[in-house]
C-alpha positions in Angstrom: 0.0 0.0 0.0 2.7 2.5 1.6 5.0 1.9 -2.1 2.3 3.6 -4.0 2.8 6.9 -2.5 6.1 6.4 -1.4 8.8 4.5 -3.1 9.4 1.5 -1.0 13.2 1.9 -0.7 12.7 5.3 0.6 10.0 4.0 2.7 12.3 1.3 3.5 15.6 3.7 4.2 12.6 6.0 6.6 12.3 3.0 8.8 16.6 2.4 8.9 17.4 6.0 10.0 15.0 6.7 12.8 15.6 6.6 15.8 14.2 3.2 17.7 10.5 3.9 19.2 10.5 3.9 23.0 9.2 0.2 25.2 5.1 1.1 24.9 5.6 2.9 21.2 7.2 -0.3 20.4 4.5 -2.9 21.6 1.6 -0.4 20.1 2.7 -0.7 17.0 3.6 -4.5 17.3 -0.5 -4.9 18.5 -1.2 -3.2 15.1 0.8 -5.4 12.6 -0.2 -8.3 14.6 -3.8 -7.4 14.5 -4.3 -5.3 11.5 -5.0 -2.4 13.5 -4.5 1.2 11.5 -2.5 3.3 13.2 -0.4 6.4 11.7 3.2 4.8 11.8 6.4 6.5 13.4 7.0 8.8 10.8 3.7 10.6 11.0 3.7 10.2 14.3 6.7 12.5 14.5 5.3 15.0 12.1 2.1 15.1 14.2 4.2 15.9 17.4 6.2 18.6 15.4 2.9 20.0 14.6 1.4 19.9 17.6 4.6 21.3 19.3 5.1 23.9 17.0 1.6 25.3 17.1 1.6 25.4 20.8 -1.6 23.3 21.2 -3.4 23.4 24.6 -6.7 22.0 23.2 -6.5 18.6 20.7 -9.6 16.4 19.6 -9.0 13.6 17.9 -11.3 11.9 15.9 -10.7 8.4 15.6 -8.0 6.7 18.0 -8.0 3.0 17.8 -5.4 1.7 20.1 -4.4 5.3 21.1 -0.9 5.4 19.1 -1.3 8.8 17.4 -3.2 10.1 20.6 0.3 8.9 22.8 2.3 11.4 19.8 -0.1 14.5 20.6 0.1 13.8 24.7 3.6 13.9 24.8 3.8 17.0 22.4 1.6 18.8 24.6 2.3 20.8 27.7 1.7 20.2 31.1 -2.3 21.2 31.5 -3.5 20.7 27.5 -5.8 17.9 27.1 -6.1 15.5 23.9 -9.6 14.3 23.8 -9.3 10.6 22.6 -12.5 9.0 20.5 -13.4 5.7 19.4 -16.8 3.5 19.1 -15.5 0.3 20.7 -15.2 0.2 24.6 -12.2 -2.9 24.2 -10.1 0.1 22.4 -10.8 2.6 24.7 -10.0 0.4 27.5 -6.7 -1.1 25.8 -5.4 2.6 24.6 -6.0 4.1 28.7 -3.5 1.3 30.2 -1.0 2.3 27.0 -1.1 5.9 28.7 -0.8 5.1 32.3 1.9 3.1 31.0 3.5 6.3 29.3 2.8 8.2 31.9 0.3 10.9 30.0 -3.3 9.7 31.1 -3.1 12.9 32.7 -3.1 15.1 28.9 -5.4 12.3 27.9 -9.1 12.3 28.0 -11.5 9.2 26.9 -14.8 9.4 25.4 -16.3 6.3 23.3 -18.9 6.4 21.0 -19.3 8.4 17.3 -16.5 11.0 16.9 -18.7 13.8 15.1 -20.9 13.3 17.9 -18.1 13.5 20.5 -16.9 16.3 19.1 -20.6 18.3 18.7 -21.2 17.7 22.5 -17.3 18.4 23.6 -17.6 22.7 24.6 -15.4 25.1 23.2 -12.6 25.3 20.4 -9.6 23.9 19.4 -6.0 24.6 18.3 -5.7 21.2 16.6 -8.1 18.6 15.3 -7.2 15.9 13.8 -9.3 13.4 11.6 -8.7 9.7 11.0 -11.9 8.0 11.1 -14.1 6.1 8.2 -12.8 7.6 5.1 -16.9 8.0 4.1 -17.5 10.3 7.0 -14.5 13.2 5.9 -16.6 15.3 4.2 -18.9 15.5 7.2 -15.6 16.0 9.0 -14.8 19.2 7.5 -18.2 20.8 8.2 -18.0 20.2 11.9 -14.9 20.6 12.1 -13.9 23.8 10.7 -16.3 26.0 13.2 -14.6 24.5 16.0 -11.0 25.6 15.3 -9.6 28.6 16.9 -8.3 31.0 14.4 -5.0 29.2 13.1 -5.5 26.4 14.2 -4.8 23.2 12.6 -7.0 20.4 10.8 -4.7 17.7 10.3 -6.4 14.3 8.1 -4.6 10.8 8.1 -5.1 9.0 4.9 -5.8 11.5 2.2 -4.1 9.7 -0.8 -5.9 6.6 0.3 -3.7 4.0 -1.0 -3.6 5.9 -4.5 -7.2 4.9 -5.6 -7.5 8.8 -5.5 -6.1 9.2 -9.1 -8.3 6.4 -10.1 -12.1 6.9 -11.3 -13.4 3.5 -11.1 -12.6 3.0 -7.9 -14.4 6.4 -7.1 -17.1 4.1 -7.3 -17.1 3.1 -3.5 -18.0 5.3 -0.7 -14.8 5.8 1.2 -12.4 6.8 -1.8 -15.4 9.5 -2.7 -15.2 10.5 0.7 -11.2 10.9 0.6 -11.9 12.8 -3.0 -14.3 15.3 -1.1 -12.6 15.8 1.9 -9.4 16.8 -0.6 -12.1 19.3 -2.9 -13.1 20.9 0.2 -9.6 21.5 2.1 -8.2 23.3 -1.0 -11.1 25.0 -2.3 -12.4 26.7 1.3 -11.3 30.3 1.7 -10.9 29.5 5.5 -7.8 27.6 5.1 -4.5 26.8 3.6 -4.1 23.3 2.9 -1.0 21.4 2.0 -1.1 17.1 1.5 1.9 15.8 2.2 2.9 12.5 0.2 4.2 10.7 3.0 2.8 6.9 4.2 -0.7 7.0 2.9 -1.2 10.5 2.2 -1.3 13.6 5.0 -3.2 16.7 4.9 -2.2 19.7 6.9 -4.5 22.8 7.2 -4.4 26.1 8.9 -7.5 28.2 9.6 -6.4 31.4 8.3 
């Protein structure tokens, strides 16, 4: 999948020349490649903690968590009394990705809710300095529309899997629901006024975009 957006040997060299992921990084994202779980991988991982670092974020919601692996990036890129509001429908996930953050010391930054992440997000008060999407690739154009009203003035929406295994450049396979919604969610980023948008082709495709 990764070797249609990025080379494989670079992909490959990537992996060789960063540095080795700490003990609970480590068994996260041996759960994921054991179990097929999704999660962003250490190279975005380290550009969503540069982000989230550079913009200063107190505020974080994250929409769509799994296992907790990208939330565990944002906690430790956040200072001491920000919170990163962690979503996902399944309780077992939920439950798992808390004893990762006791573990990593950040349960603290962290705070659980379960159930439908647009939800979450419509009943969680107040605004953000960062959200970032990765949840069913059919729901990112709804994304956008909650979203957007809930970021503070440049702020950052940040969107995992916007090349979507290359089936973006391809029209048949436009066909199925979560490659149109990828296809939208990329219209709308670059064609709203509100923000400046930038994909990066890196891993499966990442989309970074200020509120201006």
């Amino acid at each position: 999948m990764v070797s249609q957006i990025t080379h494989s040997a670079i992909a490959k060299y990537l992996e060789t020349i960063l540095p080795p992921s700490d003990p609970v990084l480590r068994e996260m994202e041996a759960l994921a490649k054991r179990r097929n779980i999704p999660i962003i991988g250490p190279v975005v991982g380290r550009i969503l903690y540069q982000l989230v670092c550079l913009k200063n974020a107190r505020r974080v919601f994250e929409m769509g968590s799994a296992i907790g692996y990208s939330t565990l990036w944002i906690a430790r890129a956040l200072p001491e009394g920000s919170t990163v509001y962690y979503t996902d429908s399944n309780p077992n996930n939920a439950r798992r990705a808390a004893r990762f953050f006791e573990r990593a010391r950040v349960s603290h930054k962290v705070t659980i809710l379960t159930g439908d992440a647009i939800e979450l997000l419509a009943r969680t008060p107040g605004k953000f300095d960062v959200i970032f999407n990765d949840i069913d690739k059919a729901q990112y154009p709804e994304v956008f529309r909650h979203a957007l009203p809930r970021l503070r003035k440049g702020g950052l929406l940040l969107a995992d899997n916007v090349l979507w295994s290359g089936r973006v450049t391809r029209p048949r396979a436009k066909q199925d629901a979560a490659t149109r919604g990828v296809t939208e969610f990329n219209r709308l980023i670059y064609s709203s006024p509100e923000l400046f948008s930038t994909i990066l082709p890196v891993r499966d495709g990442f989309a970074v975009c200020q509120k201006m």
